[in-house]
N, C-alpha and C positions, 0 to 999 in steps of 0.2 A: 894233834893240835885241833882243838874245836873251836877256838876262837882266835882275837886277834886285839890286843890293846894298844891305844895309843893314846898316850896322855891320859885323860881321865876319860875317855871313848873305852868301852867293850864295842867290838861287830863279833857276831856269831859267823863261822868262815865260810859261811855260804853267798852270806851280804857281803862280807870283807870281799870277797872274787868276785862279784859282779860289780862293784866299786872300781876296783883294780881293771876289770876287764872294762866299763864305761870311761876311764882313766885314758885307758894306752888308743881307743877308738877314737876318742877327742884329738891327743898328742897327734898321734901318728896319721888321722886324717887330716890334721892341720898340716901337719909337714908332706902329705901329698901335695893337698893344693896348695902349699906355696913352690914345689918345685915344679908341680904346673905354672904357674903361672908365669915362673923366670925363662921357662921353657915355650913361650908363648902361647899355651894350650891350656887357658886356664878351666879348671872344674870345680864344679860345688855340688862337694859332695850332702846327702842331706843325713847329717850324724847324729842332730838332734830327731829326726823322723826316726830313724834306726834305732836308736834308744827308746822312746817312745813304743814300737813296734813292739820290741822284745817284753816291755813292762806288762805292754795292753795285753801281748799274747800270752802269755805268761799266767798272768793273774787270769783268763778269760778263762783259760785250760783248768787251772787249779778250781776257780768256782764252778765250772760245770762238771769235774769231775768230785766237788763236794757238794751239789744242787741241793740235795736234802736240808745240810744245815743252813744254807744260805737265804734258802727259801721260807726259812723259821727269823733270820738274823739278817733281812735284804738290805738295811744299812753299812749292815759289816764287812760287803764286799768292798767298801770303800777304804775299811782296816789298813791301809796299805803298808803302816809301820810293824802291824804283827807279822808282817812275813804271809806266806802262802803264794807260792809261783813255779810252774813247771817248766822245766826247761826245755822240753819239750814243744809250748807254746811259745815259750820267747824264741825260739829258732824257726819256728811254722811264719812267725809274726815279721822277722827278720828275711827270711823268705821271701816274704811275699812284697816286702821292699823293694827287695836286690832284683824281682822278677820284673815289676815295674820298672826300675832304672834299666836296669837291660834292655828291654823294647824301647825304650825311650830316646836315651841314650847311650849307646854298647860302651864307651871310653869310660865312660863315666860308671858304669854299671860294673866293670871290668875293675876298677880304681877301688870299688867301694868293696864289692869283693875281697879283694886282698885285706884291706884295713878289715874286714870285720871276721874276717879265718886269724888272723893276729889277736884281734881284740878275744875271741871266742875263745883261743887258742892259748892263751893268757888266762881266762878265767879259769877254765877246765884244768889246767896244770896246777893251778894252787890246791884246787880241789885233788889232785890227785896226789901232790906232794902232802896236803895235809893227813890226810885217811883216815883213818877209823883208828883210834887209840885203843888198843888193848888193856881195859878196865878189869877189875876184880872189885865186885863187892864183899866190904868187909866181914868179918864171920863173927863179930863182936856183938853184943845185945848195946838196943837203946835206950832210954826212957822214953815211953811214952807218956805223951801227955793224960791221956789215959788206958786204961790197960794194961796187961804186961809188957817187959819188953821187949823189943822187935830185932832179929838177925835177918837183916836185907840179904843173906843169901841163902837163908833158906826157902829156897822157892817153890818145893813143891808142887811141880807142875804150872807155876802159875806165873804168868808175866809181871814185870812189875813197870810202874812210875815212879820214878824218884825225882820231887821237885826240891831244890834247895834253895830257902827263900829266906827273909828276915822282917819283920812288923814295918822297918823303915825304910822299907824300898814299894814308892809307888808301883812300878808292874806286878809285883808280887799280889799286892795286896786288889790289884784290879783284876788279873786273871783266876784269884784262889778261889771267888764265888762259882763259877764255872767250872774248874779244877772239882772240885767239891762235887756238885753236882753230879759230873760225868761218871766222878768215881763211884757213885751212889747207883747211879744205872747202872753202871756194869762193874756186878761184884766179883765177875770173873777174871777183873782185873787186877793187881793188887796197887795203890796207889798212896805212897810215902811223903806227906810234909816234913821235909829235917825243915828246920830251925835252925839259922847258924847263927852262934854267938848269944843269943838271948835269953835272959831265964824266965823259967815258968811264970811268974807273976807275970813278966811284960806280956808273954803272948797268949796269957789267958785276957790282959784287960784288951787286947786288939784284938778278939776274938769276940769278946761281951761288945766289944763298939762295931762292930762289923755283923752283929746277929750269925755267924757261924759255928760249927759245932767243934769240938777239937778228936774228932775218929782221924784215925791216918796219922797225926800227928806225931815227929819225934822231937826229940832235945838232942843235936848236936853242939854242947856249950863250947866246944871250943874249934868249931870251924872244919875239923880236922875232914870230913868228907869233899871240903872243897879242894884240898891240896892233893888226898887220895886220888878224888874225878878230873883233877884236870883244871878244874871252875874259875876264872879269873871273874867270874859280874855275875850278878842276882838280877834277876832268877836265870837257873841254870835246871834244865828238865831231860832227865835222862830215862830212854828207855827199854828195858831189859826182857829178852824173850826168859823163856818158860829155864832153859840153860844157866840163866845170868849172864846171857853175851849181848852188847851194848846194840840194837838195832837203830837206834834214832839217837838226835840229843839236839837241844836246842837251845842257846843261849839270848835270852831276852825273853820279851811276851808273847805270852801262847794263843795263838786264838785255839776255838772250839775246832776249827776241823782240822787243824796241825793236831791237836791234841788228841781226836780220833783216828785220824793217819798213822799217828805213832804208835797210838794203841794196836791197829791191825797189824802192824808192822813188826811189834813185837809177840804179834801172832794171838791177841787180846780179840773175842768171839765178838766184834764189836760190827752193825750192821753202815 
């Protein structure tokens, strides 16, 4: 499971578990302090500081360990809906909260503890419940938009990207100039547009209204790669070391340094 819908919501199941994990933090520290308080020892806990914390550090970690592009894109640290956040920082962040309340106040420090080894404890398990799906790319040729056609598993040594997007989905159509681009810099990556659902006319004329080229480009007209991958919402970007084994995947929008993280990840010569 790579994602998670509900109603007309896709979260990618990374967001879905820190949702879930921010969720149970809130509940479950409210229900501390109110059985402090019946107990005449009331506390207040700071839950909204703690969330906060984890965000800031979180995101802080993630932009200094992508400095390069951030420093080309210093607006986009503020992206906050494309994702980018290490977990790592949000527990340094969450830290150094709990380290605070402790000297401050031990009961209280003590109290917020617990809720947030629950709360953490809770996200980390969905994340492990969910895992890594065991993908195979197909062995079947595509049409390309242009060029011949293209068998996504012959790999050749060579990592891939496979973005599955369609003309009528705003993210798609906001990340593909940059998708484009990176793939252009690094040719030692191999970097696949399926197309679901659409035929060539449509996405040559969103292609002519967008100034883009159509290389990378495939025609999947009937979808069928999203039901093979898993894909419940567009865009959906999977990425494949040199093997064809699935190292990264990300459902929703990409920024530039998820996008090169993925690439190293799936072992893509990327600096």
């Amino acid at each position: 499971m790579s994602a998670v819908q509900i109603g007309p919501l896709v979260f990618d199941i990374a967001r879905f578990a820190a949702i879930l994990a921010a969720l149970v933090l809130v509940v479950m520290g409210g229900l501390v302090e109110a059985l402090a308080r019946r107990q005449g020892r009331p506390l207040h806990l700071p839950l909204v500081g703690a969330m906060l914390a984890w965000v800031l550090g979180a995101r802080a970690l993630h932009v200094f360990e992508n400095r390069a592009v951030f420093a080309g894109e210093p607006l986009s640290v503020l992206a906050f809906w494309q994702g980018g956040f290490s977990v790592l920082g949000g527990f340094a962040g969450l830290g150094l909260v709990l380290l605070v309340v402790l000297l401050r106040r031990p009961a209280t420090g003590l109290a917020l503890a617990g809720v947030l080894t629950l709360s953490a404890g809770t996200g980390l398990a969905v994340l492990a419940f969910a895992g890594a799906p065991a993908l195979a790319l197909p062995e079947r040729a595509f049409a390309a938009l242009t060029g011949p056609p293209v068998v996504l598993s012959q790999r050749e040594g060579r990592p891939l990207v496979l973005n599955l997007w369609a003309s009528w989905c705003p993210p798609c159509r906001r990340e593909m100039p940059m998708m484009m681009e990176l793939a252009a810099a690094h040719p030692g990556v191999d970097v696949i547009f399926a197309n679901q659902g659409e035929d060539r006319g449509r996405i040559e004329d969103f292609l002519d209204l967008e100034g883009l080229a159509g290389a990378g480009i495939v025609l999947d007209s009937d979808s069928a790669l999203m039901r093979e991958l898993g894909a419940i919402g567009l865009p959906t970007t999977l990425f494949f070391d040199a093997e064809g084994r699935v190292s990264a995947r990300v459902t929703g929008e990409l920024s530039r340094a998820a996008m090169l993280s993925g690439m190293r990840a799936a072992g893509g010569d990327v600096e």
